[in-house]
C-alpha positions as a printed Julia matrix, in Angstrom:
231×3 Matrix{Float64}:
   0.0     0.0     0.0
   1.39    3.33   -0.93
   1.06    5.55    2.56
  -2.48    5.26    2.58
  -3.76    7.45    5.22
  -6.21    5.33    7.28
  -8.39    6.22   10.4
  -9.11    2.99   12.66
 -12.33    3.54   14.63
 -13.02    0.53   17.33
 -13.82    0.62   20.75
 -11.0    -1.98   21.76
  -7.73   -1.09   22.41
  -6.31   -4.33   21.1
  -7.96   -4.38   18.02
  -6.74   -0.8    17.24
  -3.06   -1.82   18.25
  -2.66   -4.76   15.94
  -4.91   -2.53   13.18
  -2.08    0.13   13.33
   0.62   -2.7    13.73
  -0.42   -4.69   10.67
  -0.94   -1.67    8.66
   1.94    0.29    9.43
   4.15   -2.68    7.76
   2.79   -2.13    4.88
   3.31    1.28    4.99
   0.22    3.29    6.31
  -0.26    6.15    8.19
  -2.78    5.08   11.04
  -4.73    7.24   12.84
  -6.94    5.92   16.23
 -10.31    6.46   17.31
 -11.68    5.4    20.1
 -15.36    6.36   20.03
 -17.71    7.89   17.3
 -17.26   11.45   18.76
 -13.51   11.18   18.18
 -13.77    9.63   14.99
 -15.89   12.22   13.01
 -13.53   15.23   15.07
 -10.34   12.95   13.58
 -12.02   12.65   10.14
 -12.98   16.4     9.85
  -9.44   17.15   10.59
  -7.45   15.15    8.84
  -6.89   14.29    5.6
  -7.71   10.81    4.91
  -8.0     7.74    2.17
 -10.32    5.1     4.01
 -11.68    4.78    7.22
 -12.36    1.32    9.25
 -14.99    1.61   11.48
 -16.28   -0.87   13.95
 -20.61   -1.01   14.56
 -20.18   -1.21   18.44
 -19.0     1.67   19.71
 -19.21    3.69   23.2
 -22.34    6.93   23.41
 -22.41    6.76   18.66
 -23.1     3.86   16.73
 -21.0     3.34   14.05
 -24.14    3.53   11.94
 -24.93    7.0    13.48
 -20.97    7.51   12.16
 -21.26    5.93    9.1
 -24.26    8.5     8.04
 -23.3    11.55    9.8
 -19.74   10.96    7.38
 -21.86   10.76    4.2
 -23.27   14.12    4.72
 -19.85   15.38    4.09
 -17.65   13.06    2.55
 -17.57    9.98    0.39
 -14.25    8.64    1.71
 -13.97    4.88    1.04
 -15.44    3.34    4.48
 -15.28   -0.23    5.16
 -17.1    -1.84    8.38
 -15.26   -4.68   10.53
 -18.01   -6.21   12.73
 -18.11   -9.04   14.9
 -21.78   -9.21   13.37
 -22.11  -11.39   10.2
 -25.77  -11.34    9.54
 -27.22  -10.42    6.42
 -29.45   -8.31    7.79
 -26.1    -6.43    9.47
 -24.57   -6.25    6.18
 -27.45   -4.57    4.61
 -28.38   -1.88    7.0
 -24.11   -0.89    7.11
 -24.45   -0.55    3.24
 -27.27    1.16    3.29
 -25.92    3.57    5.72
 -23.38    4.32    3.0
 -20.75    1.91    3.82
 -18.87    0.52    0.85
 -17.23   -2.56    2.05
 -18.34   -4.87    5.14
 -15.67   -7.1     6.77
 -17.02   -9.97    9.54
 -14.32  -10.15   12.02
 -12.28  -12.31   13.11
 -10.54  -11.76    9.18
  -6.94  -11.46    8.2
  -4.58   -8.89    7.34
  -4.26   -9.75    3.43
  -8.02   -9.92    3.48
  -8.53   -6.59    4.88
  -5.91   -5.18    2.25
  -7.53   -6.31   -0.37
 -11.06   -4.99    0.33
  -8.92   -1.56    0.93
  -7.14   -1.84   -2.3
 -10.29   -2.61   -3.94
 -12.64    0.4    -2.58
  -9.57    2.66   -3.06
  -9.82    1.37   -6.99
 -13.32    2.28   -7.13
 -13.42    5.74   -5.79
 -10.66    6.52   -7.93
 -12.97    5.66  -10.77
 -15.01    8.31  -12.78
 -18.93    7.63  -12.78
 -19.44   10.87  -14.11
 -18.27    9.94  -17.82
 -20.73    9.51  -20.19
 -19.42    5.68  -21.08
 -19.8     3.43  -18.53
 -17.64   -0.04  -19.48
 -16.71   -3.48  -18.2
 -15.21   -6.09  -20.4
 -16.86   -6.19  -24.01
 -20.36   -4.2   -22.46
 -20.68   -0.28  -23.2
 -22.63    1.8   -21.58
 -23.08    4.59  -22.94
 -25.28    7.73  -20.92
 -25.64   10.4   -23.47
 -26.58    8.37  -26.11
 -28.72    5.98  -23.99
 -27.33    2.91  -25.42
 -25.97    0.05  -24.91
 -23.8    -2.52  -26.71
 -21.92   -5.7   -26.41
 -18.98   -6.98  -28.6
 -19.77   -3.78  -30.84
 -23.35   -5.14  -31.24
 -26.66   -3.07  -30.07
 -28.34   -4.68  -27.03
 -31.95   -3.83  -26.59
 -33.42   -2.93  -23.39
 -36.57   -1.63  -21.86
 -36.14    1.8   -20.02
 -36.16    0.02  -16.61
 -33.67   -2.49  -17.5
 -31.15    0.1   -18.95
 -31.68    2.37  -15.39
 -30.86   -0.8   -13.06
 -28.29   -1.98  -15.37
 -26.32    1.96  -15.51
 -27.2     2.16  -11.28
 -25.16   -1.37  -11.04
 -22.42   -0.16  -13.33
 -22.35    3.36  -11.62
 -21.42    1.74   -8.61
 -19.34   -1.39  -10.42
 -17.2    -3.61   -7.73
 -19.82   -2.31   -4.98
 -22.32   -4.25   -3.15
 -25.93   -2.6    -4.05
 -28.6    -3.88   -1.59
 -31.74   -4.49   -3.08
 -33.28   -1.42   -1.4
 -31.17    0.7    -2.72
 -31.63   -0.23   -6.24
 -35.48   -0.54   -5.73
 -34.98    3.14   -4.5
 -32.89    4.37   -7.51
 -34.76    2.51  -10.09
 -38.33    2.0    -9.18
 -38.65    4.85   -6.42
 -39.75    4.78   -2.57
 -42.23    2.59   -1.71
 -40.73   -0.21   -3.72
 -38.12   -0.93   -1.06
 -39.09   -4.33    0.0
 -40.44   -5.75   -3.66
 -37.44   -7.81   -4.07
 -39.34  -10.17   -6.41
 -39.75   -7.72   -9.34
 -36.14   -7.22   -8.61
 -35.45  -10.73   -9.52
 -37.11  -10.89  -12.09
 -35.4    -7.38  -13.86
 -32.01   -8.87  -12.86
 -32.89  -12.41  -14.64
 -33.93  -10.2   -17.9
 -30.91   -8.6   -17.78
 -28.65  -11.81  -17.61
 -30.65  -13.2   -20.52
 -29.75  -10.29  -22.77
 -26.15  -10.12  -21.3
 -24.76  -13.06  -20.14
 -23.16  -15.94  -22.13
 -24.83  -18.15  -19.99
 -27.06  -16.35  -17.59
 -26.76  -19.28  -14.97
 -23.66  -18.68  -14.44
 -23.53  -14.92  -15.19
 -19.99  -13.03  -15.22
 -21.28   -9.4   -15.32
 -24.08   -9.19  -12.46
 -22.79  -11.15   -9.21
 -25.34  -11.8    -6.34
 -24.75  -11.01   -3.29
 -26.8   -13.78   -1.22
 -29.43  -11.97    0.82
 -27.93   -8.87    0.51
 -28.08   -7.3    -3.55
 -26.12   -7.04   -6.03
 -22.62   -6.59   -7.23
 -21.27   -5.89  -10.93
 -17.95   -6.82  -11.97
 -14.78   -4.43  -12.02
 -12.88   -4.72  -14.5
  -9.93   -3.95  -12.17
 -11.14   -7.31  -10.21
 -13.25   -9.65  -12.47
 -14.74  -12.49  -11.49
């Protein structure tokens, strides 16, 4: 890692000690917090790349922490929770988390998922063409192809499949697409959702049982492939 500046928010000391260990071998500069109040005065005043932020936390939540941060800033954030449910998962991503690591995990684990969020943000969703592999998106022309060749799809199917790609090597829960595609009140239909997602596959995948482009994300949502980290 190239002196990646990286606050560690968790409420035991231990954990934070072999955090800044482990990371300062590879060359970070750590930064400790304690407590939610400390984190968001550390994060406002200092410069920083990605944050690791615990759930259980003394007087703040990290989910209070996690959404008071996206008012501000979309730093990379990436939750380490001794809580694996799905249910967990989804509310942290919601929240605007990008990443969500169960602990107990390992170093080279938790490097990865930091390379890989650090990949995305550097990415530009603003461009007009969106592309992974041999599929084009493109957003001013409102088209899409796929080895050069025209793909057609309905206007809902083009809107989930540019939301997936906008956020390409994320985890999208399936309230937040329902949200961005369909619009409130459509949070908990995750059986249209489905059946959008199995249209697109059809249309885009060589073999849509096995798709390459779309990933699922077992009771959680949906992931599409990076070209910086395929499948």
């Amino acid at each position: 890692m190239q002196a990646l500046r990286v606050l560690v928010v968790d409420d035991d000391p231990q954990m934070r000690r072999a955090l800044r260990v482990g990371l300062e071998k590879h060359g970070c500069e750590v930064r400790l917090a304690g407590s939610g109040k400390e984190a968001l005065d550390l994060a406002a005043s200092a410069s920083l790349d990605v944050i690791l932020l615990d759930l259980m936390l003394p007087g703040m939540s990290g989910l209070d922490v996690c959404k008071d941060l996206r008012e501000w800033t979309q730093v990379p954030i990436i939750v380490l929770s001794a809580r694996g449910q799905e249910h967990d998962k989804v509310v942290a991503l919601d929240c605007g988390a990008d990443d969500y690591l169960t602990k107990p995990f390992g170093l080279k684990e938790l490097l990865a998922r930091m390379r890989a969020v650090l990949r995305r943000s550097h990415n530009t969703p603003d461009s007009p063409v969106l592309q992974s592999g041999a599929l084009r998106l493109d957003q001013a022309a409102h088209r899409v192809t796929l080895d050069g060749e025209v793909v057609r799809l309905t206007p809902t199917e083009y809107e989930l499949l540019r939301h997936l790609m906008l956020h390409a090597g994320k985890i999208v829960t399936h309230g937040a697409l329902l949200r961005a595609v369909w619009g409130p009140g459509y949070e908990d239909d995750n059986r249209i959702l489905r059946v959008y997602i199995l249209q697109l596959r059809r249309k885009l995948e060589p073999d849509p049982s096995s798709p390459t482009y779309i990933l699922t994300e077992p009771g959680v949502g949906y992931r599409f492939r990076a070209d910086s980290a395929p499948s």
